[in-house]
KOLDRENFI-112735 format. One record per residue (C-alpha): residue in one letter; y, x, z. Coordinates in steps of 0.1 Angstrom, whole numbers, plus 2048, in hexadecimal, padded with zeros to 3 digits. Layout:
N
@type:A&py:Y&px:X&pz:Z
...
end
This chain:
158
@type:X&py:9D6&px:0BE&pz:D7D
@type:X&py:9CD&px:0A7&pz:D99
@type:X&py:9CB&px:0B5&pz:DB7
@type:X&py:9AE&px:0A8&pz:DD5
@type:X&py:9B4&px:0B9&pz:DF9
@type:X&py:98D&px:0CB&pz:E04
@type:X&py:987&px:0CA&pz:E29
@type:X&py:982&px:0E7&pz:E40
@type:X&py:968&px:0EC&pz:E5B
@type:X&py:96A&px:107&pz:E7C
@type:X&py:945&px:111&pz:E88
@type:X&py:953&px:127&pz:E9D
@type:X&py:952&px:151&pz:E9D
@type:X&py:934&px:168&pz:E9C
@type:X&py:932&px:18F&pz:EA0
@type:X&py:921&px:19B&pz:E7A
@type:X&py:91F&px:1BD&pz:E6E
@type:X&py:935&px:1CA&pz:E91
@type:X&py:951&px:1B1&pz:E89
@type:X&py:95C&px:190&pz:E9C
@type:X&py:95E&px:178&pz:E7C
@type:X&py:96D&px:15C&pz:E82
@type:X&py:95E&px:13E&pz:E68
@type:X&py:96F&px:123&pz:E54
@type:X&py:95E&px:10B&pz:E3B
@type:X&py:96B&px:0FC&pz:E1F
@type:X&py:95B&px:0DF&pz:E0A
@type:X&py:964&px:0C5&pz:DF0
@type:X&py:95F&px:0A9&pz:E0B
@type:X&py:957&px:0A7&pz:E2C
@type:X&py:934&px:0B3&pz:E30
@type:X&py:926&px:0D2&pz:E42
@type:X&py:91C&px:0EE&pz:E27
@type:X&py:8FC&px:0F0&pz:E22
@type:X&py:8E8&px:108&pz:E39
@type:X&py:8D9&px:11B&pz:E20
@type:X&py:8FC&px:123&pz:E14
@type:X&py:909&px:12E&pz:E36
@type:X&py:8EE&px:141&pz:E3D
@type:X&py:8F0&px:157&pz:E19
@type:X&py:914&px:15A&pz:E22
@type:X&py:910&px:167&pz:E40
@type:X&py:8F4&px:182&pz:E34
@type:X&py:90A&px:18D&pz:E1C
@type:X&py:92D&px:190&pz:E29
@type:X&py:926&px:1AE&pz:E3A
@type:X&py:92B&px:1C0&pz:E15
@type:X&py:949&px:1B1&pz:E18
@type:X&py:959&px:1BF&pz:E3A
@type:X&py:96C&px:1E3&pz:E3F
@type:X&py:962&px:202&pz:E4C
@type:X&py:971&px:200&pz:E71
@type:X&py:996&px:20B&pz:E79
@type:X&py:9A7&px:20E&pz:E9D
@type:X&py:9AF&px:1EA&pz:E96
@type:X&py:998&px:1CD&pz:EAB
@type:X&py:97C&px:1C4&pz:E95
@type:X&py:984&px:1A4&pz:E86
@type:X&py:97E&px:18F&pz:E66
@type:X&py:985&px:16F&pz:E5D
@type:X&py:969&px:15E&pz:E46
@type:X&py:970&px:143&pz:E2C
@type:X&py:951&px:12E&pz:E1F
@type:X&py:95E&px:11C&pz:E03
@type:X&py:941&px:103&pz:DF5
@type:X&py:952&px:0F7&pz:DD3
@type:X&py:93D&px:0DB&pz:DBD
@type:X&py:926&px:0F8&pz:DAE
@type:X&py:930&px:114&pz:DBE
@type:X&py:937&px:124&pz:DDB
@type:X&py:94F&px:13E&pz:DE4
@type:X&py:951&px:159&pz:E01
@type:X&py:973&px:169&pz:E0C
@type:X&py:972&px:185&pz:E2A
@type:X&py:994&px:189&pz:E39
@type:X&py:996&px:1A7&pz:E50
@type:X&py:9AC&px:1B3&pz:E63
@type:X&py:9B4&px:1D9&pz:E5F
@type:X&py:9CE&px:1F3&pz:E65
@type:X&py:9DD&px:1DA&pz:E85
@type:X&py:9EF&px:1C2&pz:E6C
@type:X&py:9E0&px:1C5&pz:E4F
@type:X&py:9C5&px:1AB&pz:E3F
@type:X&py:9AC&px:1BC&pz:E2A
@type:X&py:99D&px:1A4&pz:E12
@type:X&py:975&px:1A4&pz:E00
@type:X&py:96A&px:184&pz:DEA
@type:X&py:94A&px:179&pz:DD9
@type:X&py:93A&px:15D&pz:DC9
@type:X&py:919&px:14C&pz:DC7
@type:X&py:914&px:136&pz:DA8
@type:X&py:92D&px:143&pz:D8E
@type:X&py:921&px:153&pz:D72
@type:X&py:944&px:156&pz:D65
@type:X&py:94E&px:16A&pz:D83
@type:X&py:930&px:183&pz:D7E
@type:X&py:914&px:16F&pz:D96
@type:X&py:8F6&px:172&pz:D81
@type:X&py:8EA&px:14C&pz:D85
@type:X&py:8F8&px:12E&pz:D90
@type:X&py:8EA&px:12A&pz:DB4
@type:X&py:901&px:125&pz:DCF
@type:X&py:8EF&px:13D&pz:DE7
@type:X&py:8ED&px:158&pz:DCD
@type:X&py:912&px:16E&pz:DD9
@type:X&py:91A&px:18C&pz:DC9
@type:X&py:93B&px:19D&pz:DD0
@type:X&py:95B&px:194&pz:DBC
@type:X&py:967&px:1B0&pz:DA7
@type:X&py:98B&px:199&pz:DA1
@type:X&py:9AB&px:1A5&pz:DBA
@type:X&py:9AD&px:17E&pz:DC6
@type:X&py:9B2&px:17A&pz:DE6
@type:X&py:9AC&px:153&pz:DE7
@type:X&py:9B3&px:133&pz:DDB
@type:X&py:9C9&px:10F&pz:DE9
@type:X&py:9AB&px:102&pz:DFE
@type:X&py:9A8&px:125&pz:E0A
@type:X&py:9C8&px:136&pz:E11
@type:X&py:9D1&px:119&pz:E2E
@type:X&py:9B8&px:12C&pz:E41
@type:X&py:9C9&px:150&pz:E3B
@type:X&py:9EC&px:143&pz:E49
@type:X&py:9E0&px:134&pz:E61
@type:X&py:9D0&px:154&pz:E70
@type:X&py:9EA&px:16C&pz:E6A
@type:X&py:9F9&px:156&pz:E82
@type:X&py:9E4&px:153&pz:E97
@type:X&py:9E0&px:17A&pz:E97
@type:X&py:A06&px:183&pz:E9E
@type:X&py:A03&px:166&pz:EB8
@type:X&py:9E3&px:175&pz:ECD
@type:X&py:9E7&px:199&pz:EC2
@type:X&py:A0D&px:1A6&pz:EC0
@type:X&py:A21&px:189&pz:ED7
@type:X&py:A04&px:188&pz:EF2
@type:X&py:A07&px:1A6&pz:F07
@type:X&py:9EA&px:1B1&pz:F0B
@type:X&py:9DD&px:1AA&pz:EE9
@type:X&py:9C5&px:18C&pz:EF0
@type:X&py:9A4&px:18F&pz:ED5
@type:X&py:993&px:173&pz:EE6
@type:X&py:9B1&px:15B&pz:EE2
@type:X&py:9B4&px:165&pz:EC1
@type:X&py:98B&px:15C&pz:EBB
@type:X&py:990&px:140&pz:EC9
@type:X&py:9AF&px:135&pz:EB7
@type:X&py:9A8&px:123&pz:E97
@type:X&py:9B9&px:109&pz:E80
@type:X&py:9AE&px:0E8&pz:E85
@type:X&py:98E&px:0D2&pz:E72
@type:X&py:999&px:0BC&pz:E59
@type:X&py:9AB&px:0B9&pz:E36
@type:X&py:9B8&px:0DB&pz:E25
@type:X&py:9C9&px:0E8&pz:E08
@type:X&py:9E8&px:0D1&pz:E01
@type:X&py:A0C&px:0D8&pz:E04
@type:X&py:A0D&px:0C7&pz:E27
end
């Protein structure tokens, strides 16, 4: 198996469905995701996100833009230290989308919680988490929003 590094993207946060979600893309090369993409991923990852706890409201997105697919990973933050985690897919018929359009998402039935391009992102915010919301006295959600891995190349053992 060879293995290419994908490259990862940070457009920043946005508040959707009562939630700070803080965004990451992921693509086969360095290009922006197309905006048709982003935008269906956004209407649609509100299915995705928890019922609110005591916990601040916070999700981490991942927009992963594979050669024919795309796939959308919610990472929220529940229960103080606990990530709660909702996938879908756009373009995989094998994976229960009924077509193979990219914008198409419907919500992964599978208990995967991410794969090597996308998992850099997850340890990097549990990090990030502890860091701005347990060793920051007060808890600092704004640091934490604005705290993200940095723009490049993603997903190898380095």
């Amino acid at each position: 198996m060879v293995f290419a590094p994908r490259f990862v993207r940070t457009p920043g946060w946005m508040t959707i469905g009562g939630r700070h979600v803080k965004r990451y893309h992921v693509n086969i090369d360095d290009r922006p995701i197309e905006a048709e993409i982003v935008d269906a991923a956004c209407s649609f990852v509100p299915r995705l996100l928890p019922k609110p706890d005591e916990t601040p409201p916070a999700t981490v997105m991942v927009l992963h833009r594979g050669r024919d697919a795309s796939y959308l990973l919610a990472y929220s933050w529940v229960w103080d230290n606990v990530i709660e985690c909702h996938a879908a897919t756009a373009g995989v018929p094998m994976l229960g989308g009924p077509d193979r359009d990219p914008t198409h998402f419907v919500e992964l039935v599978r208990p995967w919680i991410g794969c090597v391009w996308e998992l850099p992102t997850l340890e990097y915010e549990r990090s990030a988490w502890v860091r701005h919301m347990f060793e920051a006295d007060p808890a600092d959600l704004a640091a934490y929003l604005a705290d993200t891995m940095p723009e490049g190349r993603i997903g190898g053992s380095r």
